[in-house]
Backbone of each chain as ProteinMPNN parsed JSONL, in Angstrom:
{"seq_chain_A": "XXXXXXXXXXXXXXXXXXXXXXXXXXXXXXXXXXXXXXXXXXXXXXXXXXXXXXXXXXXXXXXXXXXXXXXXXXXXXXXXXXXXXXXXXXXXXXXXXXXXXXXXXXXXXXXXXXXXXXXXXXXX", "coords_chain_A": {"N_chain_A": [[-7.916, -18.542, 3.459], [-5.926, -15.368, 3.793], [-3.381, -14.794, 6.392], [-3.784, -11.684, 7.959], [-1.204, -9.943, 8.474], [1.172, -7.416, 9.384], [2.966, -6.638, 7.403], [1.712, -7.327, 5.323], [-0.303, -5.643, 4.892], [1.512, -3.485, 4.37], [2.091, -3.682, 1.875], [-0.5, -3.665, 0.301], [-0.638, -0.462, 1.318], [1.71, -0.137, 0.01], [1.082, -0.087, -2.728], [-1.466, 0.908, -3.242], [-0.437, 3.95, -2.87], [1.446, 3.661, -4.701], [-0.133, 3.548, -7.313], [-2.162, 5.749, -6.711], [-0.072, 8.044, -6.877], [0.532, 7.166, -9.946], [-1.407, 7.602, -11.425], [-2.413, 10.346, -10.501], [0.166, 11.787, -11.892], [-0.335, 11.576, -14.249], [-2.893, 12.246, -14.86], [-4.009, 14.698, -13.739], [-3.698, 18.53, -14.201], [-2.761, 20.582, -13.213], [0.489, 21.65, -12.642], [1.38, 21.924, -10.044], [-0.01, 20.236, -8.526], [0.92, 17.925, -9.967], [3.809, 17.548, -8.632], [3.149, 17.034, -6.184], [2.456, 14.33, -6.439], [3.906, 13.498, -7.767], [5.643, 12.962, -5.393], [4.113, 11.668, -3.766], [4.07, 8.908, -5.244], [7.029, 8.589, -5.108], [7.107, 8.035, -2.37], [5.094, 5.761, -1.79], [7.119, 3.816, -3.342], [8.875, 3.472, -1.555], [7.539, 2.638, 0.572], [7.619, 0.41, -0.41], [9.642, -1.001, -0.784], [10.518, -1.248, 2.093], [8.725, -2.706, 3.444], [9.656, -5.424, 2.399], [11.645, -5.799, 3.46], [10.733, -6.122, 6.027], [10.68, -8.694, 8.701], [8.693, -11.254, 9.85], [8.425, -10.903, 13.25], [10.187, -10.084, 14.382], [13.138, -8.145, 15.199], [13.835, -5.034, 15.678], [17.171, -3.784, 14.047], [19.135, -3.346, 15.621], [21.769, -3.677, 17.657], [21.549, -4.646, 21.253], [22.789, -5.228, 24.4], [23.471, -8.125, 25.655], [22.303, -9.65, 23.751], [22.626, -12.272, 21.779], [25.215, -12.779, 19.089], [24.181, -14.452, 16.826], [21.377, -14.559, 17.281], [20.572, -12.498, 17.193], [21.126, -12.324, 14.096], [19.782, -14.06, 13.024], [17.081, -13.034, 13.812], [16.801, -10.11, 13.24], [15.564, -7.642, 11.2], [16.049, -6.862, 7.692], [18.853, -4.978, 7.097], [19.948, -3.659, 4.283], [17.522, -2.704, 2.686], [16.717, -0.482, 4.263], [19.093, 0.926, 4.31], [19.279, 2.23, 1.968], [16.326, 3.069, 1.131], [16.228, 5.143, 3.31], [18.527, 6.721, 1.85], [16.858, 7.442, 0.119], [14.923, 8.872, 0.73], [16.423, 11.084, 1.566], [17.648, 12.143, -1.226], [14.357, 12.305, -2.453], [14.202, 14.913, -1.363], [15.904, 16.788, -2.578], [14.989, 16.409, -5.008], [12.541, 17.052, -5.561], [12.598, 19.611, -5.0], [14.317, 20.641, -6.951], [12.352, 20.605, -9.442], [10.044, 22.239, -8.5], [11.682, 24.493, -9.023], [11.89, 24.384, -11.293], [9.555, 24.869, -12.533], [8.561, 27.428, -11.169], [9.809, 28.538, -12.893], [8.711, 28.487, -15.737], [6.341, 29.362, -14.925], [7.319, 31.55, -14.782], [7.944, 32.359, -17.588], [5.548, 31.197, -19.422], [3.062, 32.116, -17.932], [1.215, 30.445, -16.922], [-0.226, 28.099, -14.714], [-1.266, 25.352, -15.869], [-0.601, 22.4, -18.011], [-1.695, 21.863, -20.311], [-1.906, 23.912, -21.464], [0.855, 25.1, -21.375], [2.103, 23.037, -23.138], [1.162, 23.921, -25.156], [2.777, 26.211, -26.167], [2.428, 28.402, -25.944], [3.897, 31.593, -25.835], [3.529, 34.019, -22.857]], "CA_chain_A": [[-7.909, -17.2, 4.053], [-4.562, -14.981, 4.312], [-3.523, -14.354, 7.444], [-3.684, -10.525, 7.664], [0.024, -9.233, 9.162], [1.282, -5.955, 9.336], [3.965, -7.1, 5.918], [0.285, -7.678, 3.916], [-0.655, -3.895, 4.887], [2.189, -2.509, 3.861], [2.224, -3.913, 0.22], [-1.601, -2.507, 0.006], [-0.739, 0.915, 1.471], [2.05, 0.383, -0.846], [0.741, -0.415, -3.741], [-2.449, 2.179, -3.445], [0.279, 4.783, -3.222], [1.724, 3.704, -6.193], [-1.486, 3.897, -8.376], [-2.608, 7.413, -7.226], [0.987, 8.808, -7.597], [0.683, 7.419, -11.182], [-3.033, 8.427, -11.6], [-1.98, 12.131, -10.397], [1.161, 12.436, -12.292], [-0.788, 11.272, -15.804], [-4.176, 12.689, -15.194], [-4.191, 16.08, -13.514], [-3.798, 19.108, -14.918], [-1.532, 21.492, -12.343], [2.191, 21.13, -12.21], [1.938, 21.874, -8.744], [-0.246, 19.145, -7.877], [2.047, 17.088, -10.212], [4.956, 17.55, -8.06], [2.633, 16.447, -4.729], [1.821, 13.063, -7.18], [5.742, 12.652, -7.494], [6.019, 12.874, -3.998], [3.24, 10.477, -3.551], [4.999, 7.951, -6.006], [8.012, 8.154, -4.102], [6.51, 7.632, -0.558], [4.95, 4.366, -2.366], [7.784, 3.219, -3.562], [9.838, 3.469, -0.328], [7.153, 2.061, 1.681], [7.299, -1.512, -0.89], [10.781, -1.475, -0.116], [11.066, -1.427, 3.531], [8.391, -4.157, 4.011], [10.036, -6.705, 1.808], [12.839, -6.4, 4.354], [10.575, -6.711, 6.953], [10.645, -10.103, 8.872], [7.904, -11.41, 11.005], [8.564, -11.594, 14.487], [11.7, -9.637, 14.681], [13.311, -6.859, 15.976], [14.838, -3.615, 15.54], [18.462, -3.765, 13.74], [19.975, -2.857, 16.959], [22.761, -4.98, 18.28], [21.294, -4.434, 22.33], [24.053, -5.79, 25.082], [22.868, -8.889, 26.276], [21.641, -10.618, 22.959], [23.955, -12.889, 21.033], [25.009, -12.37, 17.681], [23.615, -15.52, 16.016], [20.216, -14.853, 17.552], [20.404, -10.98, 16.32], [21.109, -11.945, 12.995], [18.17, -14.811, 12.712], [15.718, -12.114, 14.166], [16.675, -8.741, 12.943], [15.176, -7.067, 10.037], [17.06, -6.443, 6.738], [19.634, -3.653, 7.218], [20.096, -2.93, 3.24], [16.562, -1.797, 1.968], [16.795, 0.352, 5.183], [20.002, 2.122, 4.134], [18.624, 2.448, 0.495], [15.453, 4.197, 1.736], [16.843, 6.157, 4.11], [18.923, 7.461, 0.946], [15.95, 7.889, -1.107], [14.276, 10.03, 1.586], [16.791, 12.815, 1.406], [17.487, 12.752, -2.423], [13.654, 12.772, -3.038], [13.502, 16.388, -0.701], [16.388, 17.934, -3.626], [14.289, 16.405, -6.657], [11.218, 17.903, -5.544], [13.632, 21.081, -4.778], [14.401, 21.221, -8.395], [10.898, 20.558, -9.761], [9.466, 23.259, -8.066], [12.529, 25.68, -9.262], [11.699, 24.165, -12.841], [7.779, 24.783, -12.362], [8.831, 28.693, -11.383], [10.911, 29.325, -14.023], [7.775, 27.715, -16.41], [4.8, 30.006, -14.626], [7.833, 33.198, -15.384], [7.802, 32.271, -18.886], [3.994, 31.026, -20.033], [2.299, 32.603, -17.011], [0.061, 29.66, -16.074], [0.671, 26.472, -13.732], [-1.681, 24.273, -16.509], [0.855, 21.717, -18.687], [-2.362, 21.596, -21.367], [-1.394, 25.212, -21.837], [2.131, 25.053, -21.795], [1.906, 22.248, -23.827], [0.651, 24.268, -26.724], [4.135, 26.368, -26.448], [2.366, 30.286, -26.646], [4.397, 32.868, -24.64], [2.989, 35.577, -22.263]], "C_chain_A": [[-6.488, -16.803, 4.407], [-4.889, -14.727, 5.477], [-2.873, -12.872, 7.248], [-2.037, -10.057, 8.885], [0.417, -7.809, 8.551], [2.341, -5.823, 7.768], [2.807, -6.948, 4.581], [-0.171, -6.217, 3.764], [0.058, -3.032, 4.289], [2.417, -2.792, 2.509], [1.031, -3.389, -0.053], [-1.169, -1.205, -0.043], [0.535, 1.07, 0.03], [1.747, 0.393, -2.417], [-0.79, 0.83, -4.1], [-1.423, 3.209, -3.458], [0.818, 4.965, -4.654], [0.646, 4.574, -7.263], [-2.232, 4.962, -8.076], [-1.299, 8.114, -7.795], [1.301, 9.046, -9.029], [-0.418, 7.806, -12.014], [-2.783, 9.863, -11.758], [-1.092, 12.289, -11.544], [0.324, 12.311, -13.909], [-2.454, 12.347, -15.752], [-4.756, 14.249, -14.404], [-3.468, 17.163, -14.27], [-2.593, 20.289, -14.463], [-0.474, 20.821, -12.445], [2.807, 20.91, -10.81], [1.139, 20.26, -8.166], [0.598, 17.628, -8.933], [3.34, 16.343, -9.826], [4.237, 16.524, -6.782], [2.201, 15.253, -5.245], [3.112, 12.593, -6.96], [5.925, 12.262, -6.147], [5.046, 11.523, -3.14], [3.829, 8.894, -3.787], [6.249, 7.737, -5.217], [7.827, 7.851, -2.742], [6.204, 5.761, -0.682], [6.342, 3.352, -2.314], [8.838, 2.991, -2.528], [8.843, 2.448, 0.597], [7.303, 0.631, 1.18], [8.528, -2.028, -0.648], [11.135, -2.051, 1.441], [10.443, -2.532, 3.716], [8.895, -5.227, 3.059], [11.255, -6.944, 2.469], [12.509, -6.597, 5.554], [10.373, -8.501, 7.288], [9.66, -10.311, 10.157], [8.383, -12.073, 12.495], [9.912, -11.196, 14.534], [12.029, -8.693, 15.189], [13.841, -5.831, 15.451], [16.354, -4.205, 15.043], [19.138, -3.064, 14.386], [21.064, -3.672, 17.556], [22.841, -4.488, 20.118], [22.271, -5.298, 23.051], [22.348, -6.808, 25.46], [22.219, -9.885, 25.099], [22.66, -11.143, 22.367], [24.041, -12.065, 19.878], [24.174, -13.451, 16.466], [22.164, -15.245, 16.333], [20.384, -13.143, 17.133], [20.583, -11.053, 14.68], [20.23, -13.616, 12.285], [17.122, -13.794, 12.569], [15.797, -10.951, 13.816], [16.23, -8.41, 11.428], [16.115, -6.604, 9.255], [17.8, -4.644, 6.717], [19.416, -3.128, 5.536], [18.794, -2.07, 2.903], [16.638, -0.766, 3.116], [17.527, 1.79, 4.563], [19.361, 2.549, 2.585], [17.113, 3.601, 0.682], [16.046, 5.75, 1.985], [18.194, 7.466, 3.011], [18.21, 8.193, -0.292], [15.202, 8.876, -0.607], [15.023, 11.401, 1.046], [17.142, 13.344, -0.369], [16.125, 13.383, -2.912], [13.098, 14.05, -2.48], [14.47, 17.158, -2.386], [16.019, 17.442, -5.013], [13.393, 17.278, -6.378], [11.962, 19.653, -5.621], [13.406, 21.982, -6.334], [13.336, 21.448, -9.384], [10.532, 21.463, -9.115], [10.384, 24.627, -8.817], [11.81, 25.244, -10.742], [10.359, 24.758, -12.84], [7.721, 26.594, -12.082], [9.238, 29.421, -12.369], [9.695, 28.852, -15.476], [6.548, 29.29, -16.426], [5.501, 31.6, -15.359], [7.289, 33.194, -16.912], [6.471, 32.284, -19.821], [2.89, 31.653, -19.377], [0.824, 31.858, -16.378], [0.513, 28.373, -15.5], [-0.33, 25.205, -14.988], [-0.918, 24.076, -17.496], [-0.543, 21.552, -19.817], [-2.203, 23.241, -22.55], [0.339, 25.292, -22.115], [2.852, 24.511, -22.861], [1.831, 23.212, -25.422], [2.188, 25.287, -26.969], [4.071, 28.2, -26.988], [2.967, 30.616, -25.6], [3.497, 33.536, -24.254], [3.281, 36.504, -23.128]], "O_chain_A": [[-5.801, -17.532, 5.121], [-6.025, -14.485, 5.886], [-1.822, -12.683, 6.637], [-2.19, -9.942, 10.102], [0.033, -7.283, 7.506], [2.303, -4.758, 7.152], [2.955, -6.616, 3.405], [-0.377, -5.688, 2.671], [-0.371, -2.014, 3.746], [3.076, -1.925, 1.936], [1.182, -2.414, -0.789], [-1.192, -0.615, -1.123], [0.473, 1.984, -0.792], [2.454, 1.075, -3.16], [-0.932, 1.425, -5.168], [-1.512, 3.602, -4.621], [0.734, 5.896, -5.455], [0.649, 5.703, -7.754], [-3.022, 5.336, -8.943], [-1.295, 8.665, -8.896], [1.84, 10.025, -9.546], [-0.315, 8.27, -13.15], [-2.887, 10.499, -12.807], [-1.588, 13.041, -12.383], [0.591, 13.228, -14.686], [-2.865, 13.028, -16.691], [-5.873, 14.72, -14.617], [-2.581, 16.766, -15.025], [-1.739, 20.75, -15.22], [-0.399, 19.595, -12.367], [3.802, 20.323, -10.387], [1.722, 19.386, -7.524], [0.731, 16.499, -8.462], [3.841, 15.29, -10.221], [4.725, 15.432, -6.489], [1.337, 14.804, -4.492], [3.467, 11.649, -6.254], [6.392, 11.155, -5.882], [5.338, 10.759, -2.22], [3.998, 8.001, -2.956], [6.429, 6.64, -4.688], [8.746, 7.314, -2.124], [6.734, 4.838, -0.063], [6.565, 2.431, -1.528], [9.723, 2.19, -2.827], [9.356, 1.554, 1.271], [7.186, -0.31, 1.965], [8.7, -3.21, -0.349], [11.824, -3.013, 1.781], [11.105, -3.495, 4.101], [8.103, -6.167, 3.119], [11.926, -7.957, 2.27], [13.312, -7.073, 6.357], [10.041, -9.354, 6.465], [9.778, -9.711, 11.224], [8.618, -13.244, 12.796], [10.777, -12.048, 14.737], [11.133, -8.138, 15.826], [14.468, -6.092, 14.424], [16.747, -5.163, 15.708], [19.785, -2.143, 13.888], [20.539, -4.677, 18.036], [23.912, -4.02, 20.504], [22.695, -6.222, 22.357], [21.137, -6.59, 25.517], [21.631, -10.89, 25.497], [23.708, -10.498, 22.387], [23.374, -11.071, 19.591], [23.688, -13.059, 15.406], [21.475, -15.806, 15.481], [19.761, -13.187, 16.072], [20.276, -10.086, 13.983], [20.269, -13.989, 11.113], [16.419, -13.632, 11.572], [14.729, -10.375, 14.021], [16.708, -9.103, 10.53], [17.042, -5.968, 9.757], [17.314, -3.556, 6.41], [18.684, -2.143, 5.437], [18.907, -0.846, 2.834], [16.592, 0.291, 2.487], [17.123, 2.937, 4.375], [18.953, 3.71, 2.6], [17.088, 4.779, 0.324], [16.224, 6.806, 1.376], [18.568, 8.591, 3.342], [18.566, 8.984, -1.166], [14.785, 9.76, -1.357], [14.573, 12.363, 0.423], [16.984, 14.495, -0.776], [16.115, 14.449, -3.527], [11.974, 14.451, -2.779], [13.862, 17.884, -3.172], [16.552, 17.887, -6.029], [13.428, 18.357, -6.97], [11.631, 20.588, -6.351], [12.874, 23.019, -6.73], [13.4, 22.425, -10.13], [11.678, 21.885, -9.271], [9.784, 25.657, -9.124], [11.08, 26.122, -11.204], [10.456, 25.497, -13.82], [6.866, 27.179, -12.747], [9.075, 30.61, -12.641], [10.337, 29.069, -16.504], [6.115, 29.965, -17.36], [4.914, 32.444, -16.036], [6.375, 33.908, -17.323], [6.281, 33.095, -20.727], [1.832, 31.807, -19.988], [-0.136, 32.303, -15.749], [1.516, 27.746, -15.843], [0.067, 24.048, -14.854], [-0.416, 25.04, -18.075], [-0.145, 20.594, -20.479], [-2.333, 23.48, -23.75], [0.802, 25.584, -23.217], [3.812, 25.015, -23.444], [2.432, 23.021, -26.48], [2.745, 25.067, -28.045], [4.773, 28.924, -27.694], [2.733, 30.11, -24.502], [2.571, 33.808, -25.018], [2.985, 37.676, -22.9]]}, "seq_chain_B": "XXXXXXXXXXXXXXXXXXXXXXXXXXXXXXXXXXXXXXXXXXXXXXXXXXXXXXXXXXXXXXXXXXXXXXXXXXXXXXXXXXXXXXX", "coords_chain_B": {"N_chain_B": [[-5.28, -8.834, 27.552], [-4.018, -7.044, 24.861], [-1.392, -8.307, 23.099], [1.704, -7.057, 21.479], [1.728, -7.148, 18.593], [-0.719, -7.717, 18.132], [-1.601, -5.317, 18.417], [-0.456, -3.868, 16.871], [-0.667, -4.282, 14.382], [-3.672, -3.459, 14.041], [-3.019, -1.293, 14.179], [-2.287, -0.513, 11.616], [-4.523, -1.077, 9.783], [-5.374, 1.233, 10.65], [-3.591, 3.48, 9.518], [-3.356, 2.153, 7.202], [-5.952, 3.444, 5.881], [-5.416, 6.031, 6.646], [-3.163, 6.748, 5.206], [-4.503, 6.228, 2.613], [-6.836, 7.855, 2.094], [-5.907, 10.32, 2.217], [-3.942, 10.67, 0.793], [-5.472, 10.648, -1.725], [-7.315, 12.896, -0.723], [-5.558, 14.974, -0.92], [-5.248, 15.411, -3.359], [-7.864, 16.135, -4.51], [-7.996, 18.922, -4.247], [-8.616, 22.133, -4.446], [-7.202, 24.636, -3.691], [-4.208, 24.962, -3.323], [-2.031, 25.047, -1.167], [-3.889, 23.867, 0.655], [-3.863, 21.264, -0.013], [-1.129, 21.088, -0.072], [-0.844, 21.007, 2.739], [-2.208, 18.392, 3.311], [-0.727, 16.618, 1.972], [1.597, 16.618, 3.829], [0.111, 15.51, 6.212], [-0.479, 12.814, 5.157], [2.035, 11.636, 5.153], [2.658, 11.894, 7.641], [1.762, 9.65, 8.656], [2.482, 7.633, 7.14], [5.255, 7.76, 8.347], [4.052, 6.585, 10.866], [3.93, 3.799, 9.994], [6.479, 3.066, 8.747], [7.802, 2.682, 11.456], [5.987, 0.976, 12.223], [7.305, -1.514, 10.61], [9.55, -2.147, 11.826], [11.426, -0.101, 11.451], [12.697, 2.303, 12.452], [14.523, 4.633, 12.475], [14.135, 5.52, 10.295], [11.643, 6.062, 10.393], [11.63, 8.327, 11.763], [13.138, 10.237, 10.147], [11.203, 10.227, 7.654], [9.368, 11.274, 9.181], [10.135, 13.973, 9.967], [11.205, 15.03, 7.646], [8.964, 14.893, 5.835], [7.136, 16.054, 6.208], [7.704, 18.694, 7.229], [9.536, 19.734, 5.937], [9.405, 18.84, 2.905], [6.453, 20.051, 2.05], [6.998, 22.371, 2.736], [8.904, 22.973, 0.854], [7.095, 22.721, -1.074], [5.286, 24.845, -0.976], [6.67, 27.167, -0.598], [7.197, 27.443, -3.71], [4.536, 27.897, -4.385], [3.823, 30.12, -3.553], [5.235, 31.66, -5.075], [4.234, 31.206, -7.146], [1.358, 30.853, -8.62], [-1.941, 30.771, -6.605], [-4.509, 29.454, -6.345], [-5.542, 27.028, -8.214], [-6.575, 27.155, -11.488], [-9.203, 27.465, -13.943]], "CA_chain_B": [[-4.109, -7.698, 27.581], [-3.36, -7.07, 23.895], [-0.299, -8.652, 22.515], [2.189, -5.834, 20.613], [2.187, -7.234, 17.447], [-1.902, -7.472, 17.168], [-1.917, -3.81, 18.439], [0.572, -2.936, 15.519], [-2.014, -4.491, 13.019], [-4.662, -2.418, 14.267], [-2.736, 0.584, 13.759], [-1.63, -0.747, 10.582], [-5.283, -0.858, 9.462], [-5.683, 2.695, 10.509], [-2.654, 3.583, 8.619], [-3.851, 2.733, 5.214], [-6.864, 4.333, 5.626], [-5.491, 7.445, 6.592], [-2.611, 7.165, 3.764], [-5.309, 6.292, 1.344], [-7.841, 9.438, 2.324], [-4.896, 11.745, 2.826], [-3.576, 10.882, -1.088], [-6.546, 11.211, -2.613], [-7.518, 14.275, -0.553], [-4.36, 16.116, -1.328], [-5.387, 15.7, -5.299], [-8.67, 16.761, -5.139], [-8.243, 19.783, -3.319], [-8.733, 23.591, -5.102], [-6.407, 25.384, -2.743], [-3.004, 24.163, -3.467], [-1.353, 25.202, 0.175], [-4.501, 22.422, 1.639], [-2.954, 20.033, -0.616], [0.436, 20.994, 0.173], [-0.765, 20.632, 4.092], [-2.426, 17.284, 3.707], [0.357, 15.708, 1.835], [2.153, 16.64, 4.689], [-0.363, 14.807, 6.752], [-0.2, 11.714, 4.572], [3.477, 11.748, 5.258], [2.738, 11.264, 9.119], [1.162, 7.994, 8.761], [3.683, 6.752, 6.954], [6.087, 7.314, 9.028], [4.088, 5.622, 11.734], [4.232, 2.648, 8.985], [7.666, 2.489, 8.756], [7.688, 2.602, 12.887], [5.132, -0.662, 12.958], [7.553, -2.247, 10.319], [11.147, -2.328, 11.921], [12.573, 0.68, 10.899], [12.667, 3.196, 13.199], [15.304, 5.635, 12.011], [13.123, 5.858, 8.591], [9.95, 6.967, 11.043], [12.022, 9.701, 12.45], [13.423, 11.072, 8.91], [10.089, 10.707, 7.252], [8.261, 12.586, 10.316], [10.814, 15.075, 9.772], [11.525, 15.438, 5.89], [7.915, 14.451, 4.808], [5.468, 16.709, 7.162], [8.276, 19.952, 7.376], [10.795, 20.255, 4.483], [8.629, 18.787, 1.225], [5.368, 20.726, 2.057], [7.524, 23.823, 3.098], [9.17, 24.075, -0.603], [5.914, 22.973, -2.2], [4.296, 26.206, -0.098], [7.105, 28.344, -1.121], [6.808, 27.714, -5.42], [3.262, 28.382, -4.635], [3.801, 31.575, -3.28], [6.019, 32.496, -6.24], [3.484, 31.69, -8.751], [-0.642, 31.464, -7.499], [-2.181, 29.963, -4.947], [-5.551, 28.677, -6.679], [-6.058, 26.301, -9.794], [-6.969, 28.275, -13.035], [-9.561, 26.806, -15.137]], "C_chain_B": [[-3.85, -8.125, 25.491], [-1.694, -7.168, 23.254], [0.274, -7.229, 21.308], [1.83, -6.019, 19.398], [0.527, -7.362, 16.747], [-2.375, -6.265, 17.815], [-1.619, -2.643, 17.333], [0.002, -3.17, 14.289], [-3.149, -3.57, 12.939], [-4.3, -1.36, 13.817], [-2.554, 0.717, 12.817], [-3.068, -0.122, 9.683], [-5.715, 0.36, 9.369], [-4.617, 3.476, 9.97], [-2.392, 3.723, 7.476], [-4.672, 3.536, 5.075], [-6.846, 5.82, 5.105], [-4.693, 7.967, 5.574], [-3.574, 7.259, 2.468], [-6.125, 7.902, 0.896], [-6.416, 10.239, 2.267], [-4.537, 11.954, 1.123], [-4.382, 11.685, -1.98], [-7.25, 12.52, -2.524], [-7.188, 15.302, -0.84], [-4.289, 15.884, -2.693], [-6.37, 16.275, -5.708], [-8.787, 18.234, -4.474], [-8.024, 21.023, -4.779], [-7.393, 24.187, -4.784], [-5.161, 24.291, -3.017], [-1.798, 23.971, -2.359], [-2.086, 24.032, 1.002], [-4.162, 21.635, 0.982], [-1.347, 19.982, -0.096], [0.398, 20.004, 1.847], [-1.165, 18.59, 4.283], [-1.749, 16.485, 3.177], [1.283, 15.318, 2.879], [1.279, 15.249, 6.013], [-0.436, 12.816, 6.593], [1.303, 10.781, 4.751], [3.646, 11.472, 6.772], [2.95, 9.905, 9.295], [1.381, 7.549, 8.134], [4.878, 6.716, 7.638], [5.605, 6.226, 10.118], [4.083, 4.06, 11.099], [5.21, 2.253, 8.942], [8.069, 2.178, 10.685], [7.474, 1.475, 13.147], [6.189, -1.5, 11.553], [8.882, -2.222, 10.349], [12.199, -1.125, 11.398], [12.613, 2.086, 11.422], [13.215, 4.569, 13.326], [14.402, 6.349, 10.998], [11.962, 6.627, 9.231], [10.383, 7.909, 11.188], [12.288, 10.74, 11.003], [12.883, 11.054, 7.999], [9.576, 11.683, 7.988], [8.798, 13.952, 9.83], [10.789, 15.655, 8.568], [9.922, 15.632, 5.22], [6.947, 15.784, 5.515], [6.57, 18.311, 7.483], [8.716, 20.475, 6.364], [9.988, 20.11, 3.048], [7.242, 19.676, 1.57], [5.746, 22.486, 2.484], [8.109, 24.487, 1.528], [8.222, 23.831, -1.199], [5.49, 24.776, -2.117], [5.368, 27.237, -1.12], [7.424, 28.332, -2.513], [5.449, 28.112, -5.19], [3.092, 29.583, -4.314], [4.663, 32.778, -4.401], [5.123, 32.386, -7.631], [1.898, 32.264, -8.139], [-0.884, 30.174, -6.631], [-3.344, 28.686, -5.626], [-5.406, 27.908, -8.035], [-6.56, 26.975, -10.582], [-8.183, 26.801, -13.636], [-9.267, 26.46, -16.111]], "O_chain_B": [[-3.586, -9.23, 25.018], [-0.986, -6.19, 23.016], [-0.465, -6.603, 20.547], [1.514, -4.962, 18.853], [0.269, -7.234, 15.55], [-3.596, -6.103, 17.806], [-2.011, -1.52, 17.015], [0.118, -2.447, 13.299], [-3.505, -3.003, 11.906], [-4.971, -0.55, 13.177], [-2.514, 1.894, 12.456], [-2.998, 0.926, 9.041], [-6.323, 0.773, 8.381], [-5.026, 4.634, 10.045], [-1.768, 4.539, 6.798], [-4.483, 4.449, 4.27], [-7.395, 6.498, 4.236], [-4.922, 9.032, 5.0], [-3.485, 8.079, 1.554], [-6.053, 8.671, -0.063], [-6.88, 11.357, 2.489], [-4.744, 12.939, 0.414], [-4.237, 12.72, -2.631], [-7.684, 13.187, -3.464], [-7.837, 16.33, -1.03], [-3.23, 16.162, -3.256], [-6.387, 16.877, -6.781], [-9.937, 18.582, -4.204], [-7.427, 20.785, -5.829], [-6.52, 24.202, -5.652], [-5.23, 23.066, -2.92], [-0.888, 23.146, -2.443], [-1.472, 23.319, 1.795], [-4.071, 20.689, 1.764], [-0.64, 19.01, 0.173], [1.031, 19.003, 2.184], [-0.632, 17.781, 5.042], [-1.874, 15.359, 3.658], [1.746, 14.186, 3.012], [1.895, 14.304, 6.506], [-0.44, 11.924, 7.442], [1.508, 9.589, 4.52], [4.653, 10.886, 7.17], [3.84, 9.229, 9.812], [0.624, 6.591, 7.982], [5.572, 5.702, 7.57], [6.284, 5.235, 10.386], [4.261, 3.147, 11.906], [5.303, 1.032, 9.063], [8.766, 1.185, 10.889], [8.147, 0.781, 13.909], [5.581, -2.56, 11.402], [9.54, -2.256, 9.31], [13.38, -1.222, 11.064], [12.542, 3.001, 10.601], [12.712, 5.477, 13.988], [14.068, 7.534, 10.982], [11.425, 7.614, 8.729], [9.661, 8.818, 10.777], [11.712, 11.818, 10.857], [13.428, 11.647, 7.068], [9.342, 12.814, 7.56], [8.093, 14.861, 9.392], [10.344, 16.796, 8.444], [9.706, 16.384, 4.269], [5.998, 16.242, 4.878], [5.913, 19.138, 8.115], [8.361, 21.558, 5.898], [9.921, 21.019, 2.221], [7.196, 20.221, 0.467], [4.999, 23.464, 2.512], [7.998, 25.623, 1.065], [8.068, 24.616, -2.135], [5.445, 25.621, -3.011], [4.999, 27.882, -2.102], [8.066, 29.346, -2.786], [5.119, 28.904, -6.073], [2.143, 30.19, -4.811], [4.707, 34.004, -4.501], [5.165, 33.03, -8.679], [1.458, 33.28, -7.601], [-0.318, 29.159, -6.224], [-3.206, 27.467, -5.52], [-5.058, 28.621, -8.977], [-7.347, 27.701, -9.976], [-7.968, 25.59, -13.684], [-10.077, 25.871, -16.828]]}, "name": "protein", "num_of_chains": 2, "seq": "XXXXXXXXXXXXXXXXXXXXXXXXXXXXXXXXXXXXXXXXXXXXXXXXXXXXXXXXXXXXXXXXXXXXXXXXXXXXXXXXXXXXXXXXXXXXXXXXXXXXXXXXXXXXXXXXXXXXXXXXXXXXXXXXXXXXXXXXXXXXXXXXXXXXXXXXXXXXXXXXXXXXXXXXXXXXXXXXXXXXXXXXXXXXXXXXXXXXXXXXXXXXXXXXXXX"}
């Protein structure tokens, strides 16, 4: 029997994220809910990151007065996937940005949000 | 008295749930603004995820980015093309 920790949850939640994000992005039919699949996919993939830098039984990557440094850097959680995240957060607000401008400039042109239609390549 | 760390499991448990339902909700939805909203919602409870797993900055600039800014420009392409799903 695993023992269930909060590290085991977050590879589920991340891992079900994954597999709708790539469910949505392959098997629906809107562009718009395409974009909210990407966004899915990337939430996933941020959350499998952070817990593989979590460490059980540790703390905040805080350097608090009063703790050593040898015993802050046994017990603190991995700084890098942090900063890596935390960089993937704000790029994936100006992908979606652009995907949505692309997805406007699409509905001007063919006049429908379905990619089975667009697909076929008739103008309005 | 419940110990922190099997209070933070508990929440953990309610965590996937609500990411799981919230995903799947915000795909099958008609209305593409209640998808927009419950992505947004989905986007909570991950931040409180990154919260229960050491990363506390990440909770704050998910809460923020995920549940204001991405469901605000979904909203506004949807208002530039239509609102509902086409057959």
């Amino acid at each position: 029997m695993i023992e269930v920790t909060i590290q085991l949850l977050g590879f589920i939640a991340a891992a079900l994220l994954i597999v709708i994000g790539i469910a949505g992005m392959v098997f629906l039919d809107n562009m718009i809910k395409k974009i909210i699949a990407f966004t899915l996919l990337s939430d996933g993939v941020n959350l499998l990151l952070v817990a593989i830098g979590y460490i059980e039984g540790g703390v905040v990557p805080i350097l608090l007065p009063g703790m050593s440094i040898t015993e802050f850097t046994m017990r603190a959680a991995l700084v890098f996937p942090i900063g890596i995240v935390l960089t993937n957060i704000v790029i994936g607000v100006s992908t979606t940005a652009i995907l949505v401008a692309l997805v406007i400039m699409l509905y001007r042109r063919y006049g429908t949000l379905k990619a089975s239609v667009i697909l076929k390549g008739e103008r309005r | 008295m419940i110990e922190l760390s099997s209070s933070f499991i508990i929440m953990g448990y309610v965590m996937v749930i609500a990411i799981t339902v919230g995903a799947i909700a915000a795909l099958l939805q008609k209305d593409l603004i209640r998808a927009a909203f419950l992505s947004g919602a989905e986007s909570i409870a991950l931040a409180f995820f990154f919260q229960a797993l050491l990363a506390p900055d990440l909770g704050l600039t998910q809460a923020i980015v995920g549940t204001v800014l991405l469901p605000g420009i979904i909203i506004l392409g949807i208002f530039k093309t239509r609102r509902t799903e086409e057959e």
